[in-house]
N, C-alpha and C positions, 0 to 999 in steps of 0.2 A: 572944329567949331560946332557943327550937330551934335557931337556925342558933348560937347557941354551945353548946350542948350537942352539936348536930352537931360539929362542927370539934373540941370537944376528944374527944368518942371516935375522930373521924378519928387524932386527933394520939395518943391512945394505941396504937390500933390498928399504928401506924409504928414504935411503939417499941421495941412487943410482937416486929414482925417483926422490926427490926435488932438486938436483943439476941440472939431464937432463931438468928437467920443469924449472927450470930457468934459462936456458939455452937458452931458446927459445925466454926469455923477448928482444929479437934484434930485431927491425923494419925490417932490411932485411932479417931474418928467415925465415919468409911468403912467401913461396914456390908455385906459382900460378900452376907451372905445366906447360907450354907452352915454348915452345924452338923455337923463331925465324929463319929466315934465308934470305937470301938475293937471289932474282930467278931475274936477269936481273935489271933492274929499281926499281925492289919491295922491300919490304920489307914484307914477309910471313910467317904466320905460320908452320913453318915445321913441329912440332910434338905436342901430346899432350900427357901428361903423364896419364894412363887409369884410377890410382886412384887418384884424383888430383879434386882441385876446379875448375879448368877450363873445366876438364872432364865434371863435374858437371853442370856446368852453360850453356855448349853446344857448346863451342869453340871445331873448326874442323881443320885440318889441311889441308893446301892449301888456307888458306882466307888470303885477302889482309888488312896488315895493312895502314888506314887510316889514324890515330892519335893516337902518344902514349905516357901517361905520359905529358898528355896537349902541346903536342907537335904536331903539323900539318906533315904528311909526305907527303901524297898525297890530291892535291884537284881534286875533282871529279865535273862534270859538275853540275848546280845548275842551276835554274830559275834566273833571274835578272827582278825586278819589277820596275815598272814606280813611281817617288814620289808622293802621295799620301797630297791635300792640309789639312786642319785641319777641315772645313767640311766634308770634304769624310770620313774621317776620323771618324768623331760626326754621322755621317749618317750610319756608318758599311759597303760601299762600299768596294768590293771586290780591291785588289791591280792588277791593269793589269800587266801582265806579255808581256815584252818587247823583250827578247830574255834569250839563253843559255851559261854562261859563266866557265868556258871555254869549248872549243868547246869538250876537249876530256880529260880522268883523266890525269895530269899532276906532275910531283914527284917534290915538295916544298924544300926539305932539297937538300942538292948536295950528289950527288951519292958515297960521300969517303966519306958518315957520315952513309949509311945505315949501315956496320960492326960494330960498334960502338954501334948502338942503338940493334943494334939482341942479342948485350950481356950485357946492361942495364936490369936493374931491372923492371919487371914491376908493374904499383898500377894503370892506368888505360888505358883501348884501347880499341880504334873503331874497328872493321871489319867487313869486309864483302865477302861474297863469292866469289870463281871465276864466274858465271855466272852471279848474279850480278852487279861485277865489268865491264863487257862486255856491259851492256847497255848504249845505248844514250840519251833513256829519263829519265833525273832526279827522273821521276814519279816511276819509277819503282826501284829506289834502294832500296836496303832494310839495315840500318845500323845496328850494333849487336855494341854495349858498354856493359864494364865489366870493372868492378868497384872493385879492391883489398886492401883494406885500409892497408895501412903497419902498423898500429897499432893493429891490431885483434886480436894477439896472446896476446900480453898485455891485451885485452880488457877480451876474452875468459876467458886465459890463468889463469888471477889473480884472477877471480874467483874461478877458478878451484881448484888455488893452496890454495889458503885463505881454502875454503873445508876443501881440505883436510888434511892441517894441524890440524883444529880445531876437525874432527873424528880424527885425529892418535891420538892428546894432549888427549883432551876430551875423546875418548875411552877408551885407554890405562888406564887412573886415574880410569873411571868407574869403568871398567871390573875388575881392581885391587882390588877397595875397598872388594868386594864380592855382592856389589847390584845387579849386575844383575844374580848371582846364585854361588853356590861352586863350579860345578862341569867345567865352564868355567870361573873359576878365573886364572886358570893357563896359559891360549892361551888370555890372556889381548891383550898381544903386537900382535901376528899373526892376533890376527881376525881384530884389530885396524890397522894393515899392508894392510892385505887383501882390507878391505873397504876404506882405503882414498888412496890406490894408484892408480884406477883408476882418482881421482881429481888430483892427483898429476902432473899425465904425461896427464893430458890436454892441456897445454899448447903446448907440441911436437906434437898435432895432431891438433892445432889449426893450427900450419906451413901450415898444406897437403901436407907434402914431405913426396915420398913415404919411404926414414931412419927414418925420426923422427915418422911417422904414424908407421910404424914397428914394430921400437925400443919401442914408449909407449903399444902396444899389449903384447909385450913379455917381457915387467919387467909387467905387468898384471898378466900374466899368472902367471909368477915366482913369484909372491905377495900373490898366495894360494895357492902356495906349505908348506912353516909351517904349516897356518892353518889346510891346509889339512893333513900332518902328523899327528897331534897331536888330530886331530876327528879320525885316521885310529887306533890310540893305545887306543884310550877306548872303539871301538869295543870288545867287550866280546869274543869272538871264533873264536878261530886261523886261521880256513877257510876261515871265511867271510872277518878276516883281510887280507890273502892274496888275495882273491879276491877284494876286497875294492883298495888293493894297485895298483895290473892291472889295474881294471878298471879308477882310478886317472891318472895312468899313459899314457893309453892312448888317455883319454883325454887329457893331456897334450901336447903329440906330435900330432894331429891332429886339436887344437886349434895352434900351431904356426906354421902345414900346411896354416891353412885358415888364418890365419893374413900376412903371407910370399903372401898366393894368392891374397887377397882382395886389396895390391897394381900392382897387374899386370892384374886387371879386374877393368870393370868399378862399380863407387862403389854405384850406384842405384841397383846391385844384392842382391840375399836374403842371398848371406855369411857374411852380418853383424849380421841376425840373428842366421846365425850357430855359428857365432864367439861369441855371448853374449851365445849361449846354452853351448857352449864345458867348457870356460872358467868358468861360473858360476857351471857349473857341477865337479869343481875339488874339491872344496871344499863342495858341497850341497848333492852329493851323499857319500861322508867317514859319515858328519853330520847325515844325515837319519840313515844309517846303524849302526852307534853307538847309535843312537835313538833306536832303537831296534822296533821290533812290539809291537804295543799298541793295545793290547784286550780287549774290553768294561766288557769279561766275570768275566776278572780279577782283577777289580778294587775295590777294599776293604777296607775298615775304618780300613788300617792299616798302621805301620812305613814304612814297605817294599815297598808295593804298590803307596802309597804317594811320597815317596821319587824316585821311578825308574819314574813314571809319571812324577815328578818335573825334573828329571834328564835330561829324553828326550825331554822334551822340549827345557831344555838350551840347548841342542847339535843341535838339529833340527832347533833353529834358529842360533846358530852358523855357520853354516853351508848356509841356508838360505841369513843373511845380506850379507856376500861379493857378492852373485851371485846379488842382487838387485842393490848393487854398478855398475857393471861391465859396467848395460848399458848405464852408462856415458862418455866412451871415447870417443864419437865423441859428442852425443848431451846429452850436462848435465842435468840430469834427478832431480834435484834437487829436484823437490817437490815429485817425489815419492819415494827417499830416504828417505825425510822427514816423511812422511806420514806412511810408514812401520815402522819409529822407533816413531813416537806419535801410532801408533799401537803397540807397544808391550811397551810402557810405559804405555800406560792404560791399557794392560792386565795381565803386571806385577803388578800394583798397587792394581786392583782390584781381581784377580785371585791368578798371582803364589806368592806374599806376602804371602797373607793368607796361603796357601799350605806351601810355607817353611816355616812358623812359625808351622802350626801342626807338619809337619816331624821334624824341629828342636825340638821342646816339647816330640815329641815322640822315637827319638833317646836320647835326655838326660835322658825319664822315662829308655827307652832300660839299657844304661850306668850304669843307677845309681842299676839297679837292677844288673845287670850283679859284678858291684865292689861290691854291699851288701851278693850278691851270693859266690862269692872270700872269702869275709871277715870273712860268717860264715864257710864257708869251712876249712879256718884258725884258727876260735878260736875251732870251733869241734876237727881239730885233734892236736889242743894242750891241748886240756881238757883230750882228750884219752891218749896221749901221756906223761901228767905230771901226772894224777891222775889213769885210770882205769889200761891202760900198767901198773904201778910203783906198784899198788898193786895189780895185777895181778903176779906178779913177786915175789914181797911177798910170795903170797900163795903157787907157787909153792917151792920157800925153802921150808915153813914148812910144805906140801907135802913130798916131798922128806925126810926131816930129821923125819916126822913120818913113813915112810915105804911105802908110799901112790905113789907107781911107776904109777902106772894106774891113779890115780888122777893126778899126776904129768904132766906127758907125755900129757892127757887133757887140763892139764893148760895150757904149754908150745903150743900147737895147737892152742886156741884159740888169747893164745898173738901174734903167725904169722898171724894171718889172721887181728888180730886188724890194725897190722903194716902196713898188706898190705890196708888196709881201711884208714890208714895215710896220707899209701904213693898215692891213688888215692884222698886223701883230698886236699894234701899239700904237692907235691912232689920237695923234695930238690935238688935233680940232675937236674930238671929244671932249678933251680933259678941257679946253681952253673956250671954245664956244655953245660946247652943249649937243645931245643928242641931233634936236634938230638939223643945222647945219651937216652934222656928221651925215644923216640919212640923205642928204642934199651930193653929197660927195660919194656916196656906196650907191645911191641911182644912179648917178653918172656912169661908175665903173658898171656896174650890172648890164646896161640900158649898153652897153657894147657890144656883150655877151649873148645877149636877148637874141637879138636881131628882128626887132619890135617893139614897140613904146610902153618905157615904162615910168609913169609917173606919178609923182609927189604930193600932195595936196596936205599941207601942215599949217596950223595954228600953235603957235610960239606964246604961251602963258610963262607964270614962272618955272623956274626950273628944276624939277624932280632932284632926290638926294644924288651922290655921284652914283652910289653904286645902283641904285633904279636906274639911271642912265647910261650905264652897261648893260647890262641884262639887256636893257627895249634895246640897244643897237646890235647884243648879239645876236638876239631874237629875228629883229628883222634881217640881218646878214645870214643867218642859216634857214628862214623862208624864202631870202629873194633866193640863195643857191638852189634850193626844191623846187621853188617857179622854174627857173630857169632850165631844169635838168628834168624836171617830170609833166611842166604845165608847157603854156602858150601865150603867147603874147596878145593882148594888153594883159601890162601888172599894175596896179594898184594901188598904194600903199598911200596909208592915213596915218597920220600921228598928231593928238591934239593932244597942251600940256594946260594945267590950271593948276590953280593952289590947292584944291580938294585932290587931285591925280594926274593920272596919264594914259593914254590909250593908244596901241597901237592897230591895225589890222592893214594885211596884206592879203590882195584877191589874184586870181589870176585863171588865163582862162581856157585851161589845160580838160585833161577827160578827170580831175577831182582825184582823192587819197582815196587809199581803198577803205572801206567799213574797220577793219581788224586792224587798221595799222596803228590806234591805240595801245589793241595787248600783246602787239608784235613787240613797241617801244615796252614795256616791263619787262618785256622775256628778253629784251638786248640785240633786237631784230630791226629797229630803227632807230642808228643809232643819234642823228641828227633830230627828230623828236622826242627823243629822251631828255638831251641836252636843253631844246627850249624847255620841257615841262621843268627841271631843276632848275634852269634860272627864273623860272617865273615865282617857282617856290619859292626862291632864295629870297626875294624880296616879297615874299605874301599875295602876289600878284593871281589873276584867273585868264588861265592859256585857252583859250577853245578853239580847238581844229575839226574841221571838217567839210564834208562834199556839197557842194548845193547841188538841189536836186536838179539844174540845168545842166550840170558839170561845170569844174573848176572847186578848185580851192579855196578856204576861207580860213585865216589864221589871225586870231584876237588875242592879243594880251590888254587885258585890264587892270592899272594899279592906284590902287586909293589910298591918299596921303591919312596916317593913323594920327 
């Protein structure tokens, strides 16, 4: 239910940005940033807007417009040259200069047409400073032209947009098939949101008005919040998730500080590089963290190790590609978007392939042993059950009906314990009422064994697939065996079921597992911790064992309904 609530605000989010980006495709879009005004005879720049192309290009305010829009306003004194015949000419003679026309700058257009032009649009204009303006000799003017093509957000813009159409299309299919990894098949659409909405909302920053510059930072921002959700729940441990989520968080409200700020400053400052850190960090930091630490110590020619390796890496570049996008919203970085994903198509090719083909080979051997393991389990306690029980049974009648009490009462001893070797075989109240129940009936036997209390504490939601409801019952059948045989009594044991999951954990309050007995189980040193880490696998599930620093044991399994 989240990961479709995720995906459709992804999906709105994209829509949000390609309606606004094309939006922008209007020639008079193009937002130079310059606010004329009319000072006597003049026609002036009165302001400049601080984040803005004009900003940019070094228009001041107080400069006298000369020409705007191929329009003459003011002509300004000028040399006048003597005609020059077609020898002097052939010869490279210089033209004499005859006098200064006219004598002093003088205003071209009639003075009830300056209002007029201060609220036209502009695409191109002369100016020049006021002290400038003040001079008499021609020689020393100094003219400043700037140049706004009203076409640029189109020209920009369609690139941009074409992009990032073709990552949302194009990733989306990707990331769906399973190519680029299992474990980010499910954030297809987010991560495909994430990375083409920066191209999307190019166009609105093609403008340089400080709304549309704005407005494309903060559907930015808002374009790795899914992704970034959905890297924050495969985070492993509850802590780091909550910490994972502050810290997204505040990245987020201190990236749409600095996007709010970087139009009310001029925008040659270094907050467009804060603005690419914050933004790329809402999504790159949950990635890393659900990446988990990767210790060289621990890496082993094995299902488990292979596949957590192959895991974090799809998260870490998940997490990764949208911050690479990011820093296209003003100057489109096109080729090193390019270049990161020809980088991780040749490392997927020649690397993580290989890799998910052993982990997939190696979870099918897992699999297939795990159902042959089930199977014999099955036919053993129906072998017990229709032949040795049934004459077992037998003998004790003809026990009985020879006088044979003491034989009898023997017999009858051993057929309970058969039973109970049955029922730990092939237990029927699983198949018929559900994990719950069953751990209700495996305390009972344990809490025998114990000699000390051990108990239950369950909340009954619905109820997990069948085969998660194996797994959690073997799980807990081979921690309560370790409570029992290496801990202390009180034991523990939690089991809560919902429609989103299921969680188990058993405590217990023994001197704790040693440190190493993680990379004992790879090496085939425990062999009962081994077996829970593969059923947890089996089902997608997160096993965590370990000491609390009081002593005693702590054994979690966590499984989340996909």
């Amino acid at each position: 239910m989240r990961e479709q609530r995720r995906d459709l605000v992804a999906v709105a989010i994209a829509i949000v940005a390609f309606v606004l980006g094309l939006s922008a495709f209007s020639p008079g879009r193009l937002e130079t940033g310059i606010h004329l005004g009319v000072d006597g005879e003049l026609l002036v720049v009165d302001r400049v807007d601080p984040y803005s192309r004009a900003a940019l290009d070094g228009v001041e305010p107080g400069m006298v417009v000369i020409r705007m829009n191929d329009v003459e306003v003011v002509r300004v004194p000028d040399y006048t040259y003597a005609e020059q015949t077609q020898e002097q000419v052939d010869a490279g003679e210089p033209p004499q200069i005859t006098g200064i026309e006219p004598d002093a700058p003088t205003l071209v257009v009639s003075a009830d047409e300056l209002p007029r032009l201060s609220s036209t649009p502009i695409y191109s204009i002369d100016a020049m400073r006021r002290s400038d303006f003040s001079q008499t000799d021609p020689g020393m003017y100094n003219f400043l032209t700037y140049w706004y093509p009203l076409g640029e957000p189109v020209e920009t813009g369609s690139i941009g947009i074409l992009a990032g159409l073709a990552l949302l299309v194009g990733g989306s299919l990707w990331l769906r098939s399973g190519r680029a990894g299992a474990s980010i098949q499910r954030l297809a659409l987010p991560i495909s949101v994430a990375t083409a909405t920066p191209f999307l909302v190019q166009p609105l920053a093609a403008t340089w008005g400080a709304v549309p510059v704005a407005t494309a930072g903060i559907l930015t921002i808002v374009a790795m919040l899914p992704v970034a959700d959905g890297l924050v729940e495969r985070i492993e441990a509850a802590p780091e998730r909550r910490l994972m989520t502050i810290a997204t968080l505040f990245c987020v409200l201190a990236a749409i500080v600095v996007v709010v700020a970087m139009v009310q400053v001029h925008p040659n400052s270094n907050l467009d590089v804060v603005r690419w850190g914050l933004i790329g960090a809402i999504p790159l930091l949950p990635g890393l963290a659900a990446a988990g630490p990767i210790s060289l110590e621990s890496w082993r020619a094995t299902s488990s190790s292979s596949g957590r390796l192959l895991q974090s890496t799809e998260l870490a570049v998940a997490g990764a590609t949208p911050a690479v996008a990011v820093g296209t919203v003003h100057d489109p970085g096109y080729w090193s978007l390019l270049l990161w994903l020809l980088a991780l198509a040749v490392a997927g090719r020649f690397t993580v392939r290989p890799l998910a083909r052993l982990v997939t080979r190696a979870q099918l051997q897992r699999d297939l042993i795990v159902a042959a393991t089930e199977a014999e389990r099955a036919r053993l306690a129906a072998d017990i059950h229709d032949e040795a029980l049934q004459e077992l049974t037998l003998l004790v009648r003809r026990l009985e009906s020879a006088g044979d009490t003491e034989g009898a009462e023997l017999g009858r001893t051993i057929a309970e314990r058969l039973r109970a070797i049955c029922g730990d075989l092939r237990l029927p109240i699983l198949d018929d009422l559900g994990v719950g129940p069953a751990l209700d009936w495996l305390v009972v036997r344990i809490e025998r064994l114990a000699g000390g209390e051990v108990r239950l504490e369950r909340t009954d939601g619905s109820r997990p697939p069948p085969d998660v409801e194996l797994a959690i019952f073997r799980v807990a059948q081979e921690a309560l065996a370790n409570a029992v045989k290496h801990g202390q009594p009180p034991i523990v044991v939690r089991y809560r079921s919902t429609e989103s999951g299921a969680s188990l954990s058993i405590d217990d309050a023994g001197p704790g597992i040693e440190p190493d007995a993680g990379s004992a189980a790879e090496q085939g040193g425990h062999f009962g911790l081994l077996n829970m880490q593969q059923r947890a696998e089996a089902i997608g599930a997160i096993l965590d064992v370990r000491r609390w620093p009081g002593g005693g044991t702590h054994v979690a399994l966590e499984w989340r309904a996909r």
